[in-house]
C-alpha positions in Angstrom: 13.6 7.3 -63.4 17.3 6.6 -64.0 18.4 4.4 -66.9 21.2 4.5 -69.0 20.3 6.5 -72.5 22.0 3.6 -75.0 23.1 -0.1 -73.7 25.0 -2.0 -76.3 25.1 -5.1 -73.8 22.2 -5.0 -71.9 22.5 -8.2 -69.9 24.8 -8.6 -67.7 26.5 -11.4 -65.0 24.9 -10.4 -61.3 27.8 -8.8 -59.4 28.4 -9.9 -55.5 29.2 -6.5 -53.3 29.6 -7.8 -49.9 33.2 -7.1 -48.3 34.3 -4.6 -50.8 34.9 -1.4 -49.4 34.8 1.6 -52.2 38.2 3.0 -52.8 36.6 5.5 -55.7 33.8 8.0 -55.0 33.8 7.9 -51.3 34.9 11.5 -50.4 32.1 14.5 -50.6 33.6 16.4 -53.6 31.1 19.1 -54.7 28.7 19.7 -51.8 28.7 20.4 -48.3 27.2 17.3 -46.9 27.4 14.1 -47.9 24.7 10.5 -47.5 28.0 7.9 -47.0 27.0 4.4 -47.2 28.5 2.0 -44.5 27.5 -1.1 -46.1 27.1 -2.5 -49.6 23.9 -3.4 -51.6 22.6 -2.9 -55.1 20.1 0.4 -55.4 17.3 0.3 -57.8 16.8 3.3 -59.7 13.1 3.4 -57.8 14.9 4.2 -54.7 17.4 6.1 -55.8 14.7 8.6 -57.4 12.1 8.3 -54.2 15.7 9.4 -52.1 16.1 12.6 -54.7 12.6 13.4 -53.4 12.6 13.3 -50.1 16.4 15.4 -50.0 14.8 17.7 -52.3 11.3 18.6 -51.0 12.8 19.2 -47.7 15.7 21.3 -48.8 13.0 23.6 -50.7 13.8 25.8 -53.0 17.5 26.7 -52.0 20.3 24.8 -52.3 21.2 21.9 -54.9 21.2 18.2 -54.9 23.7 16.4 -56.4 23.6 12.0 -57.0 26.7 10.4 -57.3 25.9 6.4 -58.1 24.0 5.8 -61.4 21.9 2.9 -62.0 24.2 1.1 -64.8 23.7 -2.6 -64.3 20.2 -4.4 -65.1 18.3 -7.1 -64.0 16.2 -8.7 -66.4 13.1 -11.1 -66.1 10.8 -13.7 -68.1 7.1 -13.5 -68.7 5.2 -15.5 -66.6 3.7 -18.5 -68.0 7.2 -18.7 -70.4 9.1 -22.5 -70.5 12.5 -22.6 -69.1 15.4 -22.0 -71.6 15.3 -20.2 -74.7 17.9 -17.5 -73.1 17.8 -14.9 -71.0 15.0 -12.6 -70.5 15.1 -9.3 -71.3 16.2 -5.7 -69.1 13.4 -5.5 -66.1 15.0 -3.3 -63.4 18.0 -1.0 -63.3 20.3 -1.1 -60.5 23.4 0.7 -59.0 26.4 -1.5 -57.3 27.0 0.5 -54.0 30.0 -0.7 -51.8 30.6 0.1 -48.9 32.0 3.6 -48.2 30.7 5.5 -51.2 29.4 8.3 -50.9 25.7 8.9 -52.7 24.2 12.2 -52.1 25.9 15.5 -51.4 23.8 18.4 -50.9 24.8 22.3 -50.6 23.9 25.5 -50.1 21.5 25.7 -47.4 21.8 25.8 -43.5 23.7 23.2 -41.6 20.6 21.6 -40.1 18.2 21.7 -43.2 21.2 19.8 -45.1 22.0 17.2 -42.1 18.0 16.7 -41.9 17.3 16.0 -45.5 19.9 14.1 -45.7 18.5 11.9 -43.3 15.4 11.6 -44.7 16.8 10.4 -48.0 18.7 7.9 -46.3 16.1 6.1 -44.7 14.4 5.6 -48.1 17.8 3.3 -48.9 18.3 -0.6 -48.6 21.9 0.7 -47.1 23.0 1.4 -43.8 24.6 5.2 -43.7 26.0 7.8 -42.2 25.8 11.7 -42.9 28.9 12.9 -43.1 30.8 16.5 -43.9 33.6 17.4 -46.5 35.8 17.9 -43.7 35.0 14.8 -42.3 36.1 12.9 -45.3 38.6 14.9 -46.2 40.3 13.9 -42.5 39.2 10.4 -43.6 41.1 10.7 -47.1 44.4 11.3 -45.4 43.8 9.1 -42.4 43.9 6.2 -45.1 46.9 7.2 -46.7 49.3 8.1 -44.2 48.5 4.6 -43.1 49.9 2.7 -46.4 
């Protein structure tokens, strides 16, 4: 599973995600097809890895998956059977911030409907709502947003 390699400060303050809408990493950059998140929630590195399975045994052999969000922040956890106070307990879980509108998953290099499909069943295997989306489709998307500033 994911989980960063060396973590100076391991515990960290919980971060809220609702309302934010992703203004980086929510264009499909390298693949063909993208898994676009339409709401927020944090992504534990569990999920993200039983995702990468599902896109990958579907896709087969051809074509490459690539994951964009990285599990960075932690949640840590006390014994049971510990007394309240003497600090915080230590790193438990490892979770990604996703906002809404970032994009997590791009495949490439297969056919349209092998892409779309395991895309799909990736998605479902996420605590966010999403959408499958193309590179042209969020390219359009891209300038849409700023011809409107």
């Amino acid at each position: 599973m994911l989980q960063p390699k060396r973590t100076k400060h391991r515990k960290m303050f919980r971060i809220r995600h609702d309302k934010v809408v992703a203004h980086r990493n929510n264009t499909v950059a390298f693949g063909e097809f993208g898994l676009k998140s339409t709401s927020s929630a944090w992504i534990s590195a569990r999920q993200i890895e039983a995702a990468r399975i599902a896109i990958t045994r579907h896709m087969g052999r051809e074509g490459k998956v690539i994951i964009k969000i990285f599990p960075h922040m932690s949640k840590t956890s006390k014994p049971i059977g510990v007394r309240m106070g003497s600090g915080k307990g230590s790193p438990d879980q490892w979770f990604a911030v996703v906002k809404e509108g970032t994009v997590m998953f791009e495949v490439l290099g297969n056919t349209v409907d092998t892409m779309k499909e395991a895309l799909r069943l990736g998605g479902h295997k996420l605590p966010v709502t999403w959408k499958v989306i193309s590179k042209e489709q969020s390219l359009e998307t891209k300038t849409n947003e700023v011809e409107g500033e």
